[in-house]
C-alpha positions in Angstrom: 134.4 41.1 160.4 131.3 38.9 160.3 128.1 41.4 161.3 127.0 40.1 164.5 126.3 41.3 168.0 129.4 43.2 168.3 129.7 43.3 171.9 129.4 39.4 172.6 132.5 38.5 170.3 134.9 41.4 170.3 137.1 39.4 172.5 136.6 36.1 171.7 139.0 35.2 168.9 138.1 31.6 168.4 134.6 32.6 168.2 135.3 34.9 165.3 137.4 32.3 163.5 134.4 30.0 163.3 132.2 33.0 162.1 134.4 34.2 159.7 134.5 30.5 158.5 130.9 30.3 158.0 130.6 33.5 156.2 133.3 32.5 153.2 131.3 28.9 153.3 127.7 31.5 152.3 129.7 33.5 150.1 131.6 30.2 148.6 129.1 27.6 148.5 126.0 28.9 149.0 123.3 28.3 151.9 122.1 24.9 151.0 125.8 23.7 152.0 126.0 26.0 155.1 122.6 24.5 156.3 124.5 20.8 155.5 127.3 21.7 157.5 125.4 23.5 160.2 122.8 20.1 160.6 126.3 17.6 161.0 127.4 20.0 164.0 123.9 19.6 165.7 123.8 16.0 165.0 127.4 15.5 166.4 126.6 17.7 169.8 123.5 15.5 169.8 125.4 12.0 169.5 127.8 13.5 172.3 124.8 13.9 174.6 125.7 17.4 174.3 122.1 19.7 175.3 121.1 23.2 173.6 118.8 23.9 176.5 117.9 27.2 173.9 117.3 25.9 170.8 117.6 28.1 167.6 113.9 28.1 167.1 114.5 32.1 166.8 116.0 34.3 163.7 117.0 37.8 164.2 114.1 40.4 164.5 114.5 41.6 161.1 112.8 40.7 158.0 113.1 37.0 156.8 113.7 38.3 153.1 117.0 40.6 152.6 117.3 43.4 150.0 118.9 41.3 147.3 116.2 39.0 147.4 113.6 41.5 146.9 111.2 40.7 143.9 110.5 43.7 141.9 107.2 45.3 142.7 104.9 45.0 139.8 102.3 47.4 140.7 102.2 51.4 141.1 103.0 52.3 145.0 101.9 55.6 144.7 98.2 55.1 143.3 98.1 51.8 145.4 98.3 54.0 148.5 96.2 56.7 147.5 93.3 54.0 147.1 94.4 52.4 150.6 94.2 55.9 152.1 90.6 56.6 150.5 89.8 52.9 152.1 91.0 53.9 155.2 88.8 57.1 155.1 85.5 55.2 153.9 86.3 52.1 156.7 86.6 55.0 159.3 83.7 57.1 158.3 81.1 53.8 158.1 82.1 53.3 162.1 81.7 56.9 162.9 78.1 57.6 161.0 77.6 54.3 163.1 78.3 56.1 166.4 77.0 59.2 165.1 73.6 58.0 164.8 72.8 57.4 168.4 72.2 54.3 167.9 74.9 52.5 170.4 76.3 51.2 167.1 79.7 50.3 167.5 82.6 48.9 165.1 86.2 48.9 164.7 88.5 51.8 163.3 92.0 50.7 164.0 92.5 47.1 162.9 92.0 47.8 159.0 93.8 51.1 159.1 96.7 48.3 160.0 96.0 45.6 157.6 94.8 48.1 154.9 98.4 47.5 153.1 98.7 44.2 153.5 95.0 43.7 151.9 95.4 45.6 149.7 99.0 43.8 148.3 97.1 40.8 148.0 94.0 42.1 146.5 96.0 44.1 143.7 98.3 40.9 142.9 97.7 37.7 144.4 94.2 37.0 145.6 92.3 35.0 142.1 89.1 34.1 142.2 88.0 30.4 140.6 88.2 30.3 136.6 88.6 27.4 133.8 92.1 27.3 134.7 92.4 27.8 137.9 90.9 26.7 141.1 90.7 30.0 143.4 91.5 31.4 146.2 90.0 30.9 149.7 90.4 34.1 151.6 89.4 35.4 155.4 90.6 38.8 156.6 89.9 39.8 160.3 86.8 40.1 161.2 87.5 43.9 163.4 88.9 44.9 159.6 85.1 44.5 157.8 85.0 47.9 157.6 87.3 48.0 154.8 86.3 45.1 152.5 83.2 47.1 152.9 84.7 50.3 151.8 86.3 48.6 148.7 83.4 47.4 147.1 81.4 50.5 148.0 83.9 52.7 146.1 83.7 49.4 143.1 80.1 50.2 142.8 78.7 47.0 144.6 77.6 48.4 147.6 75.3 51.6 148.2 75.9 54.7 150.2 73.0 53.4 152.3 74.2 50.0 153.1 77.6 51.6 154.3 75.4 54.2 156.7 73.6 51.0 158.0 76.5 49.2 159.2 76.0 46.7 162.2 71.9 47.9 161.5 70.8 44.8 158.7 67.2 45.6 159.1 67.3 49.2 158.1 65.3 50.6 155.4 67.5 50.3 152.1 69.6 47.4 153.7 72.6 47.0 156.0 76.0 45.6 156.5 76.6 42.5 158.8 79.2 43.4 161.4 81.8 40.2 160.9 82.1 38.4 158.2 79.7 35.5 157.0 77.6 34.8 154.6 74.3 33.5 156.4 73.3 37.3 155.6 74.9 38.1 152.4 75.3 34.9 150.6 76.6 36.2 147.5 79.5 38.5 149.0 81.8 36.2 152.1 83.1 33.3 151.2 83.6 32.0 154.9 83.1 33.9 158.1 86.4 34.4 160.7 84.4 35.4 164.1 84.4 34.3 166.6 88.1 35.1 167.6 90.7 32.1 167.2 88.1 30.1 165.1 89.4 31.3 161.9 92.4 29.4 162.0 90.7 26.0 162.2 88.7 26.5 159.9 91.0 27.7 157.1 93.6 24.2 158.1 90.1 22.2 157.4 89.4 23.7 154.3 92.7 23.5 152.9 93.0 20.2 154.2 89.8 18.9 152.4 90.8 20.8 149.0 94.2 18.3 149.7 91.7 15.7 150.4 89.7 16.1 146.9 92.1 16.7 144.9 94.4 13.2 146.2 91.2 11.3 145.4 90.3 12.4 141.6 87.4 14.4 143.2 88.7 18.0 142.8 91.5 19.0 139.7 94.8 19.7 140.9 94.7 23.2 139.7 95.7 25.6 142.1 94.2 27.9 144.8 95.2 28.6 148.1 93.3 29.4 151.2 94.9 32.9 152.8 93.6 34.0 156.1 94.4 37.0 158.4 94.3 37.1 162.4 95.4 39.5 164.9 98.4 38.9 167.0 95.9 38.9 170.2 94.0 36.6 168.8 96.8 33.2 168.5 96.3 33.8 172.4 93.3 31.4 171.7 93.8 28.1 171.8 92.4 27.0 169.0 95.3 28.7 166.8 98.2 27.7 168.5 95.9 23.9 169.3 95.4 22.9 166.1 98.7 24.4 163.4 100.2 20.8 163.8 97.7 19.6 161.7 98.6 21.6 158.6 102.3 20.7 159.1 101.9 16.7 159.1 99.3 17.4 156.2 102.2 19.0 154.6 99.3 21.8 153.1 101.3 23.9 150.9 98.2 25.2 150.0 97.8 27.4 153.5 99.2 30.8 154.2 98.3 32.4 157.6 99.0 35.8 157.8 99.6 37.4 161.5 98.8 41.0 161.5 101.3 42.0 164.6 100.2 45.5 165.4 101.2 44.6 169.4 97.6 45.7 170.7 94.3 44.1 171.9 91.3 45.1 173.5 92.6 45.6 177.4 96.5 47.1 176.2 99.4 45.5 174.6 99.5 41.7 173.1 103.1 40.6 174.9 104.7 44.5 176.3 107.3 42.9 178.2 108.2 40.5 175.4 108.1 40.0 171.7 105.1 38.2 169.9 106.8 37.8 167.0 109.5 35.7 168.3 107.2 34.1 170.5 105.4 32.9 167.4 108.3 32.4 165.1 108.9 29.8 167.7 106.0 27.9 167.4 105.3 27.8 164.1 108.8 26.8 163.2 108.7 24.4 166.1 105.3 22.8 164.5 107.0 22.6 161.0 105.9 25.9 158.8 107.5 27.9 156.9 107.9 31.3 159.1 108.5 34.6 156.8 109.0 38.0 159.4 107.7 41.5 157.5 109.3 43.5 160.6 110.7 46.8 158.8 110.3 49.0 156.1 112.4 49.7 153.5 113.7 52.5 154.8 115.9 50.7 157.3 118.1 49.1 154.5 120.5 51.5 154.7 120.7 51.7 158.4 121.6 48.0 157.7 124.3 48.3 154.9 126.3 50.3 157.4 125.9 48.7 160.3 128.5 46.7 160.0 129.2 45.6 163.6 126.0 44.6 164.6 124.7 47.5 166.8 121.6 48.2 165.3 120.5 44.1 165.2 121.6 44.0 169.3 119.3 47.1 170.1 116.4 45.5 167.7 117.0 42.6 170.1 116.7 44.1 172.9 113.9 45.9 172.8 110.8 44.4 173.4 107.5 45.3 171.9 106.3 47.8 174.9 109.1 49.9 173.6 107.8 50.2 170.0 104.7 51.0 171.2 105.8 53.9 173.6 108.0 54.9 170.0 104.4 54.8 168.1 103.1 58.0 170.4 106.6 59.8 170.7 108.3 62.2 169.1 111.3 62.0 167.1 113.8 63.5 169.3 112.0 61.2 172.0 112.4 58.2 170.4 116.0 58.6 168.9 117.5 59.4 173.2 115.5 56.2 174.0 117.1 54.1 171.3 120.4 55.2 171.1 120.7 55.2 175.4 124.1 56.6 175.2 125.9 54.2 172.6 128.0 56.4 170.2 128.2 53.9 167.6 124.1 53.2 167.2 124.1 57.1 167.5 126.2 57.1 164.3 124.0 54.9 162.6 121.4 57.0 163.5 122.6 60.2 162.5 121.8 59.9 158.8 118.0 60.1 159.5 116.6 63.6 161.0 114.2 63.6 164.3 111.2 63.8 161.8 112.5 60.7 159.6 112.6 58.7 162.7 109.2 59.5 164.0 107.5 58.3 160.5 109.9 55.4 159.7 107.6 52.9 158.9 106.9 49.1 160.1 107.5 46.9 157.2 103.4 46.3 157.1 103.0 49.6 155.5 105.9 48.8 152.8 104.3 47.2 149.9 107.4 46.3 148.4 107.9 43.9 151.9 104.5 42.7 151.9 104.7 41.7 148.1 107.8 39.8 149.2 106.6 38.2 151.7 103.4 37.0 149.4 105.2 36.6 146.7 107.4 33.7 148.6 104.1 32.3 150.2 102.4 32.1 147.2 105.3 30.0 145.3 106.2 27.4 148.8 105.3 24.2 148.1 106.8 22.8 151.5 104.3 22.8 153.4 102.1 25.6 155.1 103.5 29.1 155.7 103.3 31.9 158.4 103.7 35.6 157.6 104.5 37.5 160.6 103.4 41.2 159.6 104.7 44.5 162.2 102.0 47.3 161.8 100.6 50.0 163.9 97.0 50.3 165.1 95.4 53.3 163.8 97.9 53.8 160.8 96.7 57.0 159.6 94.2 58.2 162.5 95.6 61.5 163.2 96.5 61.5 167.1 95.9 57.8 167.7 98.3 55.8 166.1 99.6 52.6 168.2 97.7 54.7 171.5 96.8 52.1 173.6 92.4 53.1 173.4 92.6 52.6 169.8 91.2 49.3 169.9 88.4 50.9 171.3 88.2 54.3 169.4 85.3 55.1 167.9 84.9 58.5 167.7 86.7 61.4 166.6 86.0 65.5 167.7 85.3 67.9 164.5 89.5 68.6 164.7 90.7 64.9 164.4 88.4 64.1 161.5 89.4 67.0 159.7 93.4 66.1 160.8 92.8 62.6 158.9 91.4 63.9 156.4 94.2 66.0 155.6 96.7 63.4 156.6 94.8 60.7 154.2 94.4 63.6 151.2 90.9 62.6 150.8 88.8 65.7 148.7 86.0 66.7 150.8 85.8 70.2 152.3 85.8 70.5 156.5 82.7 69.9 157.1 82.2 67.1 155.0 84.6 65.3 156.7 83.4 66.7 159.7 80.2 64.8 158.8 82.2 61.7 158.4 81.0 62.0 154.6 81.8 59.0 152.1 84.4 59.4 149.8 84.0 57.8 146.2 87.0 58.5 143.6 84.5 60.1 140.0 84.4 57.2 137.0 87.1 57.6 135.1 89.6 58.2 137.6 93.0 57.0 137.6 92.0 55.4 141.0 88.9 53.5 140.2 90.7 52.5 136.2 93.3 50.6 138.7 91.6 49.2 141.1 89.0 47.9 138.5 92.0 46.4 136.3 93.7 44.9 139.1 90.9 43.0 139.9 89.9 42.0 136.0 93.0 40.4 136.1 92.9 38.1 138.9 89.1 37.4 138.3 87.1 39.6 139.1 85.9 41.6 142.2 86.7 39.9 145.7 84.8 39.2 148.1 82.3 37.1 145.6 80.6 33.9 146.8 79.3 31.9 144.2 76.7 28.9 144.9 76.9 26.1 142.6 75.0 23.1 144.1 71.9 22.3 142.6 68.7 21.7 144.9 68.4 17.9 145.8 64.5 17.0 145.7 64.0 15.9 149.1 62.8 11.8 148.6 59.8 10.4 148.6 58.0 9.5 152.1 58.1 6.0 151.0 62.1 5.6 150.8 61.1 6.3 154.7 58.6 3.3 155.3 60.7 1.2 157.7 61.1 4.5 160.0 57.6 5.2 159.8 56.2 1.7 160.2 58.4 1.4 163.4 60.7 -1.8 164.9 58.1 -3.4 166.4 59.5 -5.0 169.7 63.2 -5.0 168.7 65.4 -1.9 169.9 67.3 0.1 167.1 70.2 2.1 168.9 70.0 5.9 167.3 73.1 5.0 164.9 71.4 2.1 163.7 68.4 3.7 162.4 70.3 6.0 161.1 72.4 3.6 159.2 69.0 2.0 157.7 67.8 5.5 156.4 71.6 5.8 154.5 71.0 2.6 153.1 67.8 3.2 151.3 
C-alpha cells in the first residue's frame, strides 16, 4: 500500500491503482520521469479546460529532505551544542545585566535561543568570508537575535566583558553594543544592518542582484559567494518580503538563500494559530518560483515515519495547525500524547514506542543540526534560482519555564530560581549565584570549546561578523571643475536635473 492519508483512500480502489502506479514509476524510473509524467496529466486536464481550483502549491508538512538523502554531518554535534548552549547563556545574560541595571534597557532573549542552531550550522560550515579564491559570503541574521552574534565574538576574544554589560548603552564608559545590527556604529564588525522589520529582505534581493549585476558585466569575478539572510516568521507579514521575492525569481539569483526562522510567535501572540505559516509560505514562495526546502522535524521522528506505514501520523501532522504546537511547547508529556492521539488506536500505536518524557522533549527539526546542515547544504549547492528555508523552532529554546510561552517575546527577566534552572539546563559552570548575577560565561584558552570554534572559523576565513572597507578616499575636486555652477545661468532657466547633468559632465 502506497503511504498516504489512510482514511481518504481505503475505499477507493481506483484511487489506489493509480497510486500504486506512481509509486513503481519512483521506484522504477526515478523522480525526474514521475515529475514528466505528472506535468503531461496537468497539461492534459488543462487543454480539457479542466480547473484545479487548489493547486498543488503545498507538500506535506514534513521535511523537504528524507532520511536517505541526508548528507553526513561533518562536524562534532555534541561540542557544537555545548558552544550553542554557552551562547545561549552569554545572549541571555547581556539582556538581563541590561534590565538589571535600572536603566529601562531592554533586548531580546527568545529569538536567538531559536535561531542559535541554525547560526550556528552555518557559522561552523558554510558561512566564508572573501579570500583570493573566493568571493564571500553576505550574511544578515535577525536583528531581535544580536545578542548572540554578540556573545560569539565575546567568547572569541573580540569583544570585552564591558561592551557586553553595555548593550543598547553605546555611550558608556569602556564602550557599548548597538542594539540591531549596522554598521554606522561599528564599522568594522556588520556587514549590512536587517532592522527595521521586513527591510531585510529587500535589501539582501538588491545585493545579490547587483553581485549578478557585476559579475554579468566583467566588473566583479565570477567566484562565488552568496548572500544568506534570516527573518522571523512574523516578520514576512510585512510587505516588503512577500512585495518584492518576484524579483529574485525572474533574476534567476541562485546566489540568495532566505532563511525563515518559524518559531510561530511575535510580539502580541502567535504568527498564524489557526493556521500554518509554513504552508502559507511554501505557497508563495513556490508560487513566485523559489526553491522551497521545509526543516519541520527532528531526527527523532524518522522512526515514527518508517512505521507509519498507512499514513496516520502525516494526516494528524496535517491537521493540526500551529496553535496546537504551541499549546504542545508548554504541556506535559502525557498532555500532549491524549491531544495528539484523540482516540485513534492506530496513531496511538505509533506513538507507543516513545515514553511521556520522550514526547515532551522531541525536538523541532531547527534544533537538529543534522536537518539544518541538510537543508544548507542543498541551498548552498542550488544553482536554480533563489531558495527559501522554512526552519520550525521554539521561542525560548532552553529558557527554563518559557519555552514557546506566549510572553516570551517579551521576556526579559528571570527570578534568582529561573536563572539558576537555565543554567543547569544549559550546563554552563558558574556557581548559583553567579548565575544568579547573570555572570558572563567564557570557556578557559585551551578548551576543547574555544580550539573548535576557533578552527571552524580558520577554515572558512576567519571570524564572522568582519566588515572590511576597501575604497580609497576620493579627493573631493577642485572648486574650479565647479565654475559654471558658481558663475550662475545668467537669464536662462536650468531645471534641477539639468544642472546636475552639467556637474557629471565635468
Amino acid at each position: 500500500m502506497v503511504s498516504r492519508r489512510a482514511e481518504t483512500i481505503a475505499h477507493d480502489v481506483e484511487l489506489q491503482e493509480w497510486l500504486e502506479s506512481m509509486e513503481s514509476l519512483l521506484r522504477t524510473e526515478g523522480p525526474e520521469r514521475a515529475k514528466t509524467i505528472f506535468r503531461a496529466v496537468q497539461e492534459y486536464l488543462a487543454d480539457e479546460h479542466v480547473i484545479i481550483e487548489s493547486a498543488t502549491l503545498n507538500t506535506s508538512y514534513r521535511n523537504t529532505i528524507p532520511l536517505d538523502q541526508q548528507p553526513a554531518y561533518p562536524g562534532d554535534i555534541e561540542l557544537e551544542t555545548r558552544i550553542e548552549n554557552i551562547l545561549r547563556w552569554n545572549a541571555m545574560a547581556m539582556v538581563l545585566k541590561a534590565y538589571d541595571s535600572g536603566t529601562g534597557v531592554g533586548g531580546h532573549i527568545g529569538t536567538y535561543a531559536s535561531a542559535a542552531t541554525m547560526m550556528e550550522v552555518g557559522l561552523n560550515h558554510f558561512f566564508r568570508n572573501k579570500s583570493e579564491d573566493y568571493g564571500g559570503d553576505l550574511v544578515g541574521i535577525q536583528a531581535h537575535a544580536a545578542p548572540g552574534v554578540y556573545a560569539r565574538a565575546f567568547v572569541e576574544g573580540r569583544l570585552s566583558e564591558t561592551q557586553l554589560e553595555n548593550f543598547r548603552r553605546e555611550l558608556q564608559p569602556g564602550g557599548g553594543l548597538s542594539s540591531y545590527p549596522h554598521p554606522r556604529n561599528m564599522p568594522g564588525f556588520w556587514q549590512m544592518p536587517t532592522a527595521s522589520m521586513g527591510l531585510s529582505t529587500p535589501t539582501a534581493i538588491y545585493q545579490a542582484r547587483f553581485a549578478k549585476y557585476l559579475e554579468n558585466r566583467g566588473l566583479k569575478p565570477k567566484n562565488g559567494g552568496k548572500v544568506w539572510v534570516f527573518i522571523g516568521d512574523g516578520e514576512s507579514d510585512e510587505p516588503e518580503v512577500l512585495g518584492t521575492i518576484n524579483i529574485a525569481a525572474r533574476e534567476q539569483l541562485d546566489n540568495l538563500v532566505l532563511i525563515v526562522n518559524c518559531n510561530l510567535q511575535r510580539l502580541d501572540g502567535p504568527v498564524r494559530g489557526n493556521g500554518k505559516i509554513i504552508q502559507e509560505l511554501e505557497r508563495s514562495f513556490r508560487g513566485a518560483q523559489w526553491n522551497v526546502i521545509k526543516v519541520i522535524w527532528s531526527g527523532e521522528w524518522d522512526k515514527l515515519f518508517a512505521i507509519d506505514h498507512e499514513g496516520v501520523l502525516q494526516d494528524r501532522m496535517e491537521r493540526a495547525v500551529d496553535g496546537d504546537y504551541q499549546m504542545y511547547s508548554v504541556s506535559s508529556g502525557p498532555e500532549v500524547r491524549d491531544h495528539w492521539v484523540a482516540g485513534d488506536q492506530k496513531l496511538e500505536e505509533i506513538m507507543r514506542v516513545l515514553s511521556d518524557e520522550e514526547i515532551r522533549c522531541i525536538r523541532r527539526g531547527g534544533h537538529d543540526h543534522k536537518k539544518v546542515y541538510a537543508a544548507f547544504d542543498r541551498a548552498a549547492r542550488s544553482t536554480t534560482g533563489p531558495t527559501v528555508i522554512l526552519i520550525k523552532t521554539i521561542k525560548g529554546y532552553g529558557m527554563e519555564g518559557h519555552e514557546g510561552s506566549n510572553a516570551v517575546h517579551q521576556k526579559k527577566n528571570l527570578s534568582r530560581e529561573e536563572r539558576i534552572d537555565t543554567r543547569n539546563r544549559l550546563a554552563i559552570d558558574l556557581d548559583d549565584d553567579a548565575a544568579a548575577r547573570a555572570d558572563f560565561y567564557r570557556p578557559p584558552e585551551g578548551s576543547a570549546e574555544l580550539e573548535y570554534l576557533r578552527a571552524r572559523r580558520a577554515e572558512l576565513g576567519g571570524p564572522w561578523p568582519r566588515r572590511k572597507v576597501e575604497c580609497p578616499p576620493l579627493p573631493a575636486p577642485d572648486l574650479d571643475v565647479f565654475k559654471d555652477q558658481i558663475n550662475g545661468s545668467g537669464e536662462r532657466e536650468l531645471s534641477t536635473t539639468m544642472a546636475f547633468v552639467r556637474m557629471l559632465s565635468k
